[in-house]
N, C-alpha and C positions, 0 to 999 in steps of 0.2 A: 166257597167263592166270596161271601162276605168280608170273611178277615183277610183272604187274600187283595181285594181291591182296597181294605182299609190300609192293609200295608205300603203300596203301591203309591196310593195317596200321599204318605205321609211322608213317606221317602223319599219323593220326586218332588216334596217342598222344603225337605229340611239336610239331605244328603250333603249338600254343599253349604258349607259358610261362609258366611260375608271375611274380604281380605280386611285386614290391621292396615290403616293406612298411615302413613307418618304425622304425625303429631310435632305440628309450629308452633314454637313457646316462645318467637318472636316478641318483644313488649316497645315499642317506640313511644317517645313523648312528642306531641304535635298538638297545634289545635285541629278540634275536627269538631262540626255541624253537633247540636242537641236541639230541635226544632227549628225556633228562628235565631236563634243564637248560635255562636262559636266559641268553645273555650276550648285551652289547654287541656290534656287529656293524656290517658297511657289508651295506646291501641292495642289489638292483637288480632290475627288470624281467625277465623270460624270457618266451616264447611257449611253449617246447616243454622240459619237462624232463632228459626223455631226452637230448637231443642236447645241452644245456648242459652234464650229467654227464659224457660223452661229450667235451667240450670242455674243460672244467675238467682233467678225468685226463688229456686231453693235455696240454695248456700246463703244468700241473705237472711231468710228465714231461721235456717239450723244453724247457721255457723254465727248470723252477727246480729239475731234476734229483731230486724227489721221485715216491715212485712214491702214490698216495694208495690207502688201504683202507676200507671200509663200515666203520660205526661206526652201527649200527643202521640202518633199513630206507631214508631220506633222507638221511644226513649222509655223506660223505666224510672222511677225516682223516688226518693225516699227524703221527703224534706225535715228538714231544721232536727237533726239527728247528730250525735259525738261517735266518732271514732278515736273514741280513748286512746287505742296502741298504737293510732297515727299522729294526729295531732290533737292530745287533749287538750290544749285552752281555748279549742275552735267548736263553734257549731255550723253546721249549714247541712246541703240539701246534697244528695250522693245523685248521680248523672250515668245511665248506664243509657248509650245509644246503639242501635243495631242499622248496617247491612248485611246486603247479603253474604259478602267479605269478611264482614271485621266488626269488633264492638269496642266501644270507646268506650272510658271512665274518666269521669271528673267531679271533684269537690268541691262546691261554690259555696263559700262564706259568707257572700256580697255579692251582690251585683258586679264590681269590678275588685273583687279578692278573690280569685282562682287559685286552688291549691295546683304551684307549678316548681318545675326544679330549679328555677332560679331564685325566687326568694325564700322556697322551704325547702332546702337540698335534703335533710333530712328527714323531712315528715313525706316527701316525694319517693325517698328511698322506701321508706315503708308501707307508702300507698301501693309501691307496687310490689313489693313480699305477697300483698294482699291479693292484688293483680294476680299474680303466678300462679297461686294458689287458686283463686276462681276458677284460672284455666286448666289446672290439671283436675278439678271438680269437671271441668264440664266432659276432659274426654274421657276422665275416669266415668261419670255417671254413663256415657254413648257405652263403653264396655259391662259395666255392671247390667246393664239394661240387656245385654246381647249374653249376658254368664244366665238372666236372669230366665231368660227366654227358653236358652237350649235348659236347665233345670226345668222347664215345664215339659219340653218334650221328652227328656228321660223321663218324668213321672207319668205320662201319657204312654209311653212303651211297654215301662212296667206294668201299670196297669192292664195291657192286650197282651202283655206274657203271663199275667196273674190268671186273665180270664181265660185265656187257651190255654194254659195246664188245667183247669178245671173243667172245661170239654175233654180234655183228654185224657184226665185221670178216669170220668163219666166213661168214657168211651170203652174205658180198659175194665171195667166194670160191668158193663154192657157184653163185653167180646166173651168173659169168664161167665156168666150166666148163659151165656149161650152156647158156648161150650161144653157148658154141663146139659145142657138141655137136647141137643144134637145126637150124644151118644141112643137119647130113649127116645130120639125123634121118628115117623115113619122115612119110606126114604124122601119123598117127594118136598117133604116141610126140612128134609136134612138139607136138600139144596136149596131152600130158601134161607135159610141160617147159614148158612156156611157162606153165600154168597152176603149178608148182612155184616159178618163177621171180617169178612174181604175187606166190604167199604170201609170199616169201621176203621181196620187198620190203617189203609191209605188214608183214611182222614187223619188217623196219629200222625201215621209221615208226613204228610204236609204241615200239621199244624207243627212238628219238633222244627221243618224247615223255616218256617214262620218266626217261631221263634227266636232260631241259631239267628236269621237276619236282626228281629231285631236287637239282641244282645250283639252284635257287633257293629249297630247305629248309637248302640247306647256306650259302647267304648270309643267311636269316634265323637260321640257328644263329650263324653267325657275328656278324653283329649284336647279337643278343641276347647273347652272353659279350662284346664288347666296353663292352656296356651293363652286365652286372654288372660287370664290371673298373673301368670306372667310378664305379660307386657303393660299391663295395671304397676307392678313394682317395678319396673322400666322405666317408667312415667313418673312414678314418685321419685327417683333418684335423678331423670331426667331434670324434672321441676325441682328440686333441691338442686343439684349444678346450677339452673340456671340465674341464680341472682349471686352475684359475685359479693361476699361480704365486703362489711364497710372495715375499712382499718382506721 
């Protein structure tokens, strides 16, 4: 009964996975809010703020060796830093703000030098290569996270199919000793062994159905991560389409 409500458990929380939902790689130039000021900025779409923030502080981190600090209760900011492969003759302070919506990027040189597409068409072009790119990091990270997940419940399954073959190898073990011993049994102890040897087997059969289950939760796990793995390369080819080269 143990392994059966273990299973039960684990099945009625991981049976169904979460849907793919469409992925907006949207980038607009506007100004929009960074505390008490407004500057020029590339926007984009978000679902979830939290995990963009979360996303953003990494890619910063791994991709552009910045570590970023709050800068009032929604902005991120990494001041007085170069973005070589944007505009290297420039220094200033990198502007990432959050709603619940949408996150805004901006690159202040100055107080009133805003990196914007009209006076740096070029270095604006490339600020948001950079752009595109954070945003297929953030909903790539949402799916690696969810590849990452069902990889612990396959390992959790294996596991309770490693240790129920091992009761039930015991078991078959158990039934063959008893077996031998039944023959030179009196009769009264032959029906206590013979009925032993009963339970023994229906616990085999339950636990092999145990098992069958979960070997076909671990091929829909498996499925299903080869299914985001796919729409992760979706998403990269998406986010490559979507910045039109310069001619």
């Amino acid at each position: 009964m143990k392994n059966t409500s273990f299973i039960f458990t684990i099945l009625f929380g991981f049976m169904i996975s979460p849907s793919l939902s469409a992925q907006d790689f949207s980038i607009t130039e506007r100004k929009m809010s960074f505390g008490s000021e407004a500057y020029e900025s590339l926007v984009v779409n978000i679902t979830n703020p939290d995990e963009a923030k979360a996303s953003v502080e990494k890619y910063a981190k791994d991709k552009l060796g910045l570590k970023l600090k709050k800068d009032g209760r929604d902005v991120l900011m990494a001041d007085k830093i170069s973005l070589p492969t944007i505009i290297p003759s420039k220094r200033g302070d990198l502007l990432v703000a959050f709603t619940d919506a949408q996150m805004s990027f901006a690159f202040r040189m100055g107080y009133d030098f805003i990196l914007n597409g009209q006076e740096y068409e070029d270095e604006m072009y490339r600020f948001k290569q950079l752009v595109n790119d954070v945003l297929f990091h953030y909903y790539s990270d949402g799916l690696n996270a969810q590849i990452e997940k069902k990889e612990r419940q396959i390992k959790d399954f294996e596991k309770e199919i490693s240790k129920n073959t091992r009761e039930s190898e015991k078991l078959g073990r158990d039934i063959q000793k008893n077996n031998k011993k039944i023959g030179k049994a009196d009769e009264s102890d032959r029906i206590g062994m013979e009925n032993e040897s009963i339970d023994a087997q229906n616990r085999q059969a339950a636990i092999a159905d145990i098992n069958a289950n979960l070997q076909n939760e671990i091929r829909k796990l498996t499925d299903e991560i080869n299914t985001i793995r796919q729409s992760i390369n979706t998403l990269s080819q998406k986010a490559s389409d979507n910045i039109t080269p310069k001619k």
